[in-house]
Structure formats: structure tokens, C-alpha cells
C-alpha positions in Angstrom: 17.0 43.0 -6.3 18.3 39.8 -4.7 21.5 38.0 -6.5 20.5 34.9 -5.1 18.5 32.1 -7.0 14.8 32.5 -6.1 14.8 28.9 -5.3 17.1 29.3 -2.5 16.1 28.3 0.6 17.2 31.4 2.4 17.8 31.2 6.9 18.6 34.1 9.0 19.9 32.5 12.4 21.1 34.9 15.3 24.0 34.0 17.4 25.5 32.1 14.9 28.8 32.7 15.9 28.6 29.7 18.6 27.0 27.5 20.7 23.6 26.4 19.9 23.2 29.3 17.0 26.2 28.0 15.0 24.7 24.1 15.9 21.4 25.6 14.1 23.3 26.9 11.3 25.6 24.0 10.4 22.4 21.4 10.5 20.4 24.2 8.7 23.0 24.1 6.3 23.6 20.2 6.2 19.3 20.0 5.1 20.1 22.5 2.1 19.7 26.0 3.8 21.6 28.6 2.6 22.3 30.6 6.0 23.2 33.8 6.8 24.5 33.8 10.5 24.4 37.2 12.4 26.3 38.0 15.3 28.5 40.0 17.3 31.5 37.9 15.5 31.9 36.3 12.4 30.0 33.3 12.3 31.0 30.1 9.6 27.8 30.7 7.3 27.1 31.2 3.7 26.8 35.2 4.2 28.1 36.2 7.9 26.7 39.3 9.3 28.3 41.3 12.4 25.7 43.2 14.3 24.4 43.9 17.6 21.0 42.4 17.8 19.6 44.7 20.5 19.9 47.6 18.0 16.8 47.3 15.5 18.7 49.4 12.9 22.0 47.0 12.8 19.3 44.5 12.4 17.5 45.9 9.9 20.6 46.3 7.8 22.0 42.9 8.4 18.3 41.5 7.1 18.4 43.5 4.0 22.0 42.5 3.1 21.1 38.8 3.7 17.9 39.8 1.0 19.5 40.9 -1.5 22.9 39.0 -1.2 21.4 35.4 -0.6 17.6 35.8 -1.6 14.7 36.1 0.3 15.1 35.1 3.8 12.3 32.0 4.3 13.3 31.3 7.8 14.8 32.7 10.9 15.6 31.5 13.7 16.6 33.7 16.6 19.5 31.7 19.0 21.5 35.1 20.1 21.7 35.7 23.8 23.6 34.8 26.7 23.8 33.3 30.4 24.2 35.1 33.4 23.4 34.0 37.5 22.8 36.3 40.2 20.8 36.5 43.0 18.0 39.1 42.7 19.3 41.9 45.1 22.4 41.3 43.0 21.2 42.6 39.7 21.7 45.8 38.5 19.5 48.4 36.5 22.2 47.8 33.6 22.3 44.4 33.8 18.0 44.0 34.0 17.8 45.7 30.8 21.1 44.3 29.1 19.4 41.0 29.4 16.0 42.4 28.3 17.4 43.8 25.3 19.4 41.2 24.0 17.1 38.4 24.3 13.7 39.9 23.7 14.8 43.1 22.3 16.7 41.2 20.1 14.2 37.9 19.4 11.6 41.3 17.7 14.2 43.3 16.6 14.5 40.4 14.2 11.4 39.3 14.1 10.3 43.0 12.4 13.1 42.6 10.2 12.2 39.6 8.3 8.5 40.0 8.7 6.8 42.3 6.3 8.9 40.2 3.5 7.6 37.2 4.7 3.7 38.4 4.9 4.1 40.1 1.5 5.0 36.6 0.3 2.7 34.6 2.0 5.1 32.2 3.9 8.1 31.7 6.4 9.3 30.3 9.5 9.7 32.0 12.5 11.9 30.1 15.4 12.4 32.2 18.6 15.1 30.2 21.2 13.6 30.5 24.7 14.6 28.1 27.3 13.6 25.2 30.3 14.2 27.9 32.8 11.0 30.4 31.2 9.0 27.0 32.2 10.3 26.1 35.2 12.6 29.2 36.9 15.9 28.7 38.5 17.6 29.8 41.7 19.6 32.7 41.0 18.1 32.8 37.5 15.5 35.9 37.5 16.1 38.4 34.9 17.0 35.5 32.6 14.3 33.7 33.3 12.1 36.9 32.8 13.5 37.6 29.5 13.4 34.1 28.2 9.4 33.8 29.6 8.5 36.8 27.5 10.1 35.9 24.3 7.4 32.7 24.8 4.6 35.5 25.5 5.6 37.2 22.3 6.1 33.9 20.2 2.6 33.2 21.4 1.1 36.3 20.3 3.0 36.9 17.0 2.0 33.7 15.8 -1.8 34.3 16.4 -1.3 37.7 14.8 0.3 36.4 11.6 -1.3 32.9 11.3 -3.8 34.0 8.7 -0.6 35.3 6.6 0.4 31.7 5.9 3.6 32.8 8.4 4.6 30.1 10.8 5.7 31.1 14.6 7.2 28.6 16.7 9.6 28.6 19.8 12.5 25.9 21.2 13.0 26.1 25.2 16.7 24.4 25.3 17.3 22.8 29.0 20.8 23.6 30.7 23.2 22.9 26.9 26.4 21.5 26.7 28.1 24.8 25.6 30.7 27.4 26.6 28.0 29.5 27.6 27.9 27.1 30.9 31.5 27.7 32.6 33.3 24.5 34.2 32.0 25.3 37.7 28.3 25.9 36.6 26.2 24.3 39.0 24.5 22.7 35.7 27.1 20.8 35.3 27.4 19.5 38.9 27.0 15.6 39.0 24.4 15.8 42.0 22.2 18.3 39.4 22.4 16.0 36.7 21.4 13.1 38.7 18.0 14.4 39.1 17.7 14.6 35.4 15.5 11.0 33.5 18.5 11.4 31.2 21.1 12.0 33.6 23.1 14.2 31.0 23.1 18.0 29.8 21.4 18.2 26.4 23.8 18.9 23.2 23.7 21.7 21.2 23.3 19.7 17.9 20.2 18.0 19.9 18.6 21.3 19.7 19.7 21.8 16.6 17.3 18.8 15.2 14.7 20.2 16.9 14.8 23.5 15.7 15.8 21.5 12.3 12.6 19.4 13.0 9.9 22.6 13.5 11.0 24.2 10.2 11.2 21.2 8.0 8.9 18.4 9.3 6.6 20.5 11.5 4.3 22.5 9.5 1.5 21.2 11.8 3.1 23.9 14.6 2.1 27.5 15.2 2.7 29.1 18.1 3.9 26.0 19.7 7.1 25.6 22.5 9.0 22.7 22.2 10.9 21.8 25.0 14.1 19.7 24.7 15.5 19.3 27.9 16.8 15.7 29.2 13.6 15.6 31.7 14.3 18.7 33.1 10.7 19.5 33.0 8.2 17.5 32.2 
């Protein structure tokens, strides 16, 4: 049984330790969200959850906790992941599937966690974090860029497969983000790069935040949409 009020808006947000997942869960929080942030550290949320996401049993656990500590979880958001650039002859076996597993192994591992409560209810708000470069590619960006273009695949075909549930299934592509993930040197963060952007500037983390804030609030209208925020990057 949960011990949380069954009026409680209830969000589940990967990654939440940093970056753009603890961005999500501070504005998800700020619009009356009770959130449960999971990640490989502690994360500042109303229930903080320390798993692995690219193990669907540490998953599964970590979505049952949230359950029945906090109540049933109405929307997750999946922002775990991280950045990594090599050339393609560069990239191992180990570091192919690391970045496979976390991102999309991790984006369903999730996604089969909260599901089956959110069907059995009839509602709930799914928000996989994919990103400019699944649109666009990048030099030196491959197996990134791979795992980021099928979690848009997947978003796509989840939401068609659980639209008639009254489930909502929705993704955010992120441009290059103002966040540690992008080191000093990056060449994101190189001034001639960022001239070629319309708004000549990396997008913020909290930016992303309102859009992700945005698709689960404001845009019921969405299903298996990707919204893109990315200073220009692509248009």
C-alpha cells in the first residue's frame, strides 16, 4: 500500500543527481511535484533513490519504493545518461554497449517500471531525454548519437502502443547544455561553435527544464512528439 496521499502528484526523474535531471527535478518540484530522483548518487528530491539504471532489477526496486513511499508515480521523466567523444575506430566493444545500456537500456528499463501502474490506471506521463545530436549527428559523436536516435525510435513506438491507455509518451532532444557534463575544453563550448548558433549561446539546463515542465503540465495535446530545445542548433 502507498503511505503517500493519493492526491499526490507523484514524478520519477532519472539522473537526478545533476545536471539537466536535478534541473527537471527542482522545477518539477517548484509546480507541486512530489519527486523521487534516481541515480547513481543521492540526488536533492523528496524520496532519493541510488540505482544503476542499466540494471532493470535496481530499477524495478527503486520504482516500487517510490510507489509505495510517495504514491503512485504519475510521471517520469528519464534524464540519466552521460557524454562521451571519440572517433569511431576509437570506440570500444565496452564502451558501444556501456553507452547503449545506460541511455536506452536505461530510458526502458524505466519505462517498464512505471508502466503497467500507469495503464492499470489509465494515465501518466512519459518523458524520455534524447538530444540535438539524434537529429543532426556530430563529429566524433557516433555511439552517442546512436543511442540517443533510438531512444526517439522507442519514444515513437511506445507512445503509439500505449495511446489508447490514456498514457502520454513524449521526448525532449536538449542541444549542447550548459552543464558539467560538457568539460571546459569541449569544442561546444568553443566561441567559433557558438557563433554559428541564431542564439549564439549553449542552452541552460533549467531551459530544458521548462520544457520538459511544459510537455507534462501544459502539453496534453503531445503524444509521441520530440521537442527540440536547442538555441538554433537545428532547425
Amino acid at each position: 500500500m502507498s503511505d503517500g496521499p493519493s492526491d499526490t502528484r507523484v514524478a520519477l526523474v532519472t539522473g537526478a543527481a545533476s545536471g539537466i535531471g536535478a534541473a527537471v527535478a527542482a522545477r518539477l518540484a517548484a509546480r507541486g511535484w512530489t519527486v523521487a530522483g534516481l541515480d547513481l548518487r543521492p540526488s536533492a528530491t523528496s524520496l532519493s533513490l541510488e540505482a544503476d539504471v542499466a540494471r532493470r532489477d535496481a530499477v524495478e526496486r527503486a520504482a516500487a519504493r517510490a510507489a509505495q513511499e510517495l504514491g503512485p508515480v504519475r510521471l517520469l521523466v528519464t534524464a540519466a545518461g552521460y557524454y562521451e567523444m571519440l572517433p569511431i575506430g576509437e570506440i570500444s566493444p565496452e564502451q558501444w554497449s556501456r553507452m547503449l545500456c545506460t541511455h536506452l537500456g536505461g530510458t526502458v528499463n524505466a519505462c517498464r517500471a512505471v508502466l503497467p501502474a500507469m495503464v492499470a490506471d489509465g494515465s501518466g506521463t512519459i518523458i524520455t531525454i534524447s538530444s540535438e545530436l539524434a537529429l543532426g549527428g556530430g563529429d566524433g559523436d557516433a555511439h552517442y548519437a546512436a543511442a540517443k536516435g533510438a531512444i526517439i525510435g522507442f519514444t515513437k513506438s511506445l507512445a503509439v502502443e500505449v495511446a489508447g491507455s490514456g498514457v502520454r509518451v513524449n521526448g525532449v532532444a536538449p542541444g549542447p547544455t550548459d552543464t558539467p557534463l560538457l568539460d571546459p575544453e569541449s569544442p561546444w563550448r568553443d566561441s567559433g561553435f557558438l557563433a554559428t548558433l541564431p542564439l549564439r549561446r549553449l542552452v541552460t539546463a533549467e531551459e530544458v527544464a521548462a520544457t520538459v515542465a511544459f510537455v507534462a503540465d501544459e502539453g496534453t495535446f503531445f503524444a509521441g512528439q520530440v521537442v527540440s530545445p536547442n538555441a538554433g542548433a537545428v532547425i
